[in-house]
Structure formats: C-alpha cells, structure tokens
C-alpha positions in Angstrom: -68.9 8.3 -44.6 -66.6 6.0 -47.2 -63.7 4.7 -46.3 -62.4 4.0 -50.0 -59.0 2.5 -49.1 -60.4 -1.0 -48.3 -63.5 -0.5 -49.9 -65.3 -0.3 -46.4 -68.2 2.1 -45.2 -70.3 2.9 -42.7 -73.7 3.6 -43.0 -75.3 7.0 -41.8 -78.7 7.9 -41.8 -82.1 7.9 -42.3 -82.9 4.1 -43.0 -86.2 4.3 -44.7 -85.0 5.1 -48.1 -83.4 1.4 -48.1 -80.6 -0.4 -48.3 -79.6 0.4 -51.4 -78.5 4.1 -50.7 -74.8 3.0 -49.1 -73.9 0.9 -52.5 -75.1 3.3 -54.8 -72.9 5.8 -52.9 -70.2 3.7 -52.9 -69.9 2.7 -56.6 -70.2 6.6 -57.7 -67.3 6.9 -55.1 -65.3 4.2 -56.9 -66.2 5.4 -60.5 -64.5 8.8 -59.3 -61.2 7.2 -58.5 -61.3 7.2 -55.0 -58.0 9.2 -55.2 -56.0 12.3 -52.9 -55.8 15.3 -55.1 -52.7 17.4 -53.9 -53.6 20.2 -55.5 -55.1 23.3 -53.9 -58.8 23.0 -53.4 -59.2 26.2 -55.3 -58.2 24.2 -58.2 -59.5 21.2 -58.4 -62.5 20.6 -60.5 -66.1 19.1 -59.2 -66.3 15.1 -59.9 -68.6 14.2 -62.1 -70.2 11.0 -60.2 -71.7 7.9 -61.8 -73.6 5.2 -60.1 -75.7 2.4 -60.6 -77.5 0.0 -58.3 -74.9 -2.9 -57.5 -78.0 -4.7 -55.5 -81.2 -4.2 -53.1 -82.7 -5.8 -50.2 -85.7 -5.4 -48.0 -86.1 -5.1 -44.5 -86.6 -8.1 -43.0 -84.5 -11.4 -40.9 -84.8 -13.9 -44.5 -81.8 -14.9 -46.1 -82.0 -12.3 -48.8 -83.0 -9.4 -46.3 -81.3 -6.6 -44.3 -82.2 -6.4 -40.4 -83.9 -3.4 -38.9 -85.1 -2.0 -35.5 -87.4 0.5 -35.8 -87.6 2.9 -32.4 -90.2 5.5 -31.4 -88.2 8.1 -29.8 -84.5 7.5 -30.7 -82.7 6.7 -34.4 -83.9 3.4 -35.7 -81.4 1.0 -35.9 -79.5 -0.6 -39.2 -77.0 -2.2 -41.0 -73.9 -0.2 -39.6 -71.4 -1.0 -42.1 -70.2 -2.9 -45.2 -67.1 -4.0 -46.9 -66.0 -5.0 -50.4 -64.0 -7.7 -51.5 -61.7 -7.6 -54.2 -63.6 -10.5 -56.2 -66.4 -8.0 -55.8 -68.3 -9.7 -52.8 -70.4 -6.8 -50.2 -70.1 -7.9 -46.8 -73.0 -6.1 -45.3 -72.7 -6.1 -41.2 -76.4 -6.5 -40.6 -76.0 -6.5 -36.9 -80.1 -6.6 -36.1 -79.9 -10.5 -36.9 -76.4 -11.2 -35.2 -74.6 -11.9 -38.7 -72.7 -10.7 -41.8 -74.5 -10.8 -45.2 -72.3 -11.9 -48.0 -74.0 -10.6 -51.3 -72.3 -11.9 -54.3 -72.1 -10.6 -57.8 -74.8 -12.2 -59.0 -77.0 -11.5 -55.9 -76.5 -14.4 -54.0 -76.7 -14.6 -50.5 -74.7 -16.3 -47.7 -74.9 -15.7 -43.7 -71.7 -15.8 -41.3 -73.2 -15.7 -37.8 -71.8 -13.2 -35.3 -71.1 -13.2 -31.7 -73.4 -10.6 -30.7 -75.4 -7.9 -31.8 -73.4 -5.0 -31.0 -70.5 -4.9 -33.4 -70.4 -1.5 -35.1 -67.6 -2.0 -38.0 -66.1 -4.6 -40.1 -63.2 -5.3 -42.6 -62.1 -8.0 -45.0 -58.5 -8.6 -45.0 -56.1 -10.8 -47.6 -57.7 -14.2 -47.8 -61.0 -13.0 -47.2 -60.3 -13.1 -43.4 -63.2 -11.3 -41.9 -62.4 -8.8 -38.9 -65.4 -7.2 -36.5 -64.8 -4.8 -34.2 -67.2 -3.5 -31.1 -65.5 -0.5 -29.5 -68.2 0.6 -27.2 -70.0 -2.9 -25.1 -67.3 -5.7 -25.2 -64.5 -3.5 -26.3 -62.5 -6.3 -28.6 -61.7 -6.7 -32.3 -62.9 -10.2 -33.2 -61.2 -12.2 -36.0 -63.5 -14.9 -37.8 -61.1 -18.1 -38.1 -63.7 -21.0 -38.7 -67.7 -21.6 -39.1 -67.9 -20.9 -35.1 -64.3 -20.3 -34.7 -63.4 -16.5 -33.7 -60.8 -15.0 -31.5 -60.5 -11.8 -29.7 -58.1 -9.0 -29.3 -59.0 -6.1 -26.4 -59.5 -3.1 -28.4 -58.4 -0.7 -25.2 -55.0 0.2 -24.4 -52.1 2.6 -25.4 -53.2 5.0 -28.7 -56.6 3.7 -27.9 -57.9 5.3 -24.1 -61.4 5.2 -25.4 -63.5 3.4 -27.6 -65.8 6.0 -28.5 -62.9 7.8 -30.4 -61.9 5.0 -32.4 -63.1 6.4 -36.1 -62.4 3.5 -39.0 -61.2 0.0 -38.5 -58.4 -1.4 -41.2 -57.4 -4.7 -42.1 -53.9 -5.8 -43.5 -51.8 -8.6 -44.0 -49.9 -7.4 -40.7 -53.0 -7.5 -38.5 -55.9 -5.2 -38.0 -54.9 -1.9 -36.9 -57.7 0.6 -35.5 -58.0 4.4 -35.8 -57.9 6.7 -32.9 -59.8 10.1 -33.9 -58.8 10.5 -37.4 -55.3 10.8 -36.6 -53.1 7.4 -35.8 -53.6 3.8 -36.2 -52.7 1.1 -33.3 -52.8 -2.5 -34.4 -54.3 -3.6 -32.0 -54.0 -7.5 -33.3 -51.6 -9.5 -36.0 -52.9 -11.6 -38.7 -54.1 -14.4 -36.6 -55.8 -12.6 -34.3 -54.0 -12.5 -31.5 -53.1 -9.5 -29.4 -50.6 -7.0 -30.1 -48.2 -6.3 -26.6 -46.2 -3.7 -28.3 -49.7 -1.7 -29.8 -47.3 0.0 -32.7 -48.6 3.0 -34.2 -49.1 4.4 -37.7 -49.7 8.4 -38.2 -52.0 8.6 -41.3 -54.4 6.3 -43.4 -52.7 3.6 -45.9 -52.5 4.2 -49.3 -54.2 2.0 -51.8 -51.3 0.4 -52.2 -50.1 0.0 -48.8 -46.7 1.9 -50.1 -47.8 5.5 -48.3 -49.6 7.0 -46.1 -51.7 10.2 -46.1 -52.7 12.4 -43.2 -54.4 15.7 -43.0 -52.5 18.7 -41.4 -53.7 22.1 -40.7 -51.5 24.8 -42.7 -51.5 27.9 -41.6 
C-alpha cells in the first residue's frame, strides 16, 4: 500500500526479499505521476512503471541496517512504514530497534530514537516535524519536538471509536489528522502537538496540493 500524497507507505509483506522492495515500489509509483485519473477505468491506459533502487540495507540493529524479528509460527516482524521528505530524505520506521532511520541521498544514515516499539505509522510534516502514531497499544499520536522531546495526543475519540480502523496517518501544517476506514480524516492534534478538543473532520484524502480533496463513491 502507497500512500503517494505525502510520499508515505506502509510496508506489506513477505520480508525476506529485503528492504529494498518498498522503495523500488515507491519510485516506480512516483515516476507514474502519482495522479487521480477521472476518466472511466474502461479508458484509461496501463502505466508503464520505472524504477530504480533509491538504496538497500540489511537486516540487522547497526547504524546502516533495518530491524527484524523473525517468528516461527506467526508473520515475522519489520519495518512498518516509511516516509519521504521533500529534500529527498526516507524516513524508514524501523520499529524492531525502537527508532526511525533517516537515509539520505547519498546513503547516509542517522537514528531518532522512539518511545517504544509499537508504533505502526509515521509522517513528516512542513519543517521536517516527525509524527508517529500507535493506534492499537498506547493509542496516541506522538509528535517529535526535540532530541528526547515528544508530546502526545490520544488517538481515540469522536470519528475515531477504534484504533484498529484507523487506515493512513497525514501530516499538515494544521496538525496531524488520522484516517478512519478509508473514508474521513479527524485531526486528532495541531501543529505542536497538542490535542485537538473540537476533533474536526475532513471527508476525503488531500490533494497534492492541499487545494482538494478526493474520495471514492460507489456509483450505481
């Protein structure tokens, strides 16, 4: 699954093909467009999709290595998510060793702790504010503010009953706003982290440009 309106994505699947399997997906997403076609489906034409490596990393808890938890009867555990900066930057949540793996352009490496191990989402918002959000243990959005500096927001309330139907996580300059089942965004938090009393609700996803929104309806 890509979300392509932040450059954010989760990772699904088997893990022992590496790393490198959710980047090359997301730069042939990217070198599509990562635009809605209105048009019928009838008549729009198959994408031609190029990708290249952007980087890859081995299993492992070093500096320049991805965490992973291999299990004998269940799905092993990995890196759950990433998201892209606009200077290019992958933040890679990497969630096995309690942090967020900054990978720069060149392939350099930098670590921003975490709070715990059970964050399943993350987002960079303007000013490379980084947002984390655990929906299913501690239930909060957490906003990273400083070197061990983070505050929290409760991620349950109205728009938001449960937190295992919250489906994509978005950060804007407003706030972080989560989604509730593919349908409506609650921000749940403004910029600073703090929570949001009146929970306001969005119906759709953001545009690129943060001018529109787009939802899916059923026409019969």
């Amino acid at each position: 699954q890509i979300q392509g309106v932040h450059g954010a994505g989760h990772v699904d699947g088997h893990l022992d093909g590496g790393a490198v399997l959710t980047l090359v997906a997301l730069v042939g997403w990217l070198a599509w467009g990562g635009g809605v076609s209105a048009r019928h489906p009838a008549a729009t034409a198959t994408p031609t999709l190029q990708t290249t490596t952007v980087f890859q990393l081995p299993w492992g808890d070093g500096a320049q290595a991805l965490g992973r938890r291999p299990a004998a009867e269940s799905a092993p555990e990995g890196p759950h998510s990433f998201a892209v900066a606009v200077d290019g930057r992958v933040f890679v949540l990497d969630q096995v060793n309690h942090r967020v793996l900054v990978v720069g352009p060149g392939g350099a490496t930098q670590s921003v702790s975490l709070p715990s191990d059970t964050y399943q989402d993350i987002a960079v918002g303007p000013g490379d504010r980084l947002w984390a959000v655990d929906r299913l243990v501690q239930g909060h959005v957490a906003l990273r503010r400083g070197a061990a500096d983070w505050r929290f927001a409760p991620v349950l309330g109205p728009g938001l009953p449960a937190g295992g139907g919250i489906s994509a996580l978005f950060a804007r300059r407003d706030g972080v706003w989560l989604e509730w089942a593919h349908t409506h965004q609650v921000r749940v938090a403004d910029a600073e982290g703090r929570p949001d009393a009146r929970r306001p609700q969005l119906w759709g996803r953001p545009t690129a440009d943060g001018a529109g929104l787009i939802r899916a309806v059923r026409v019969s």
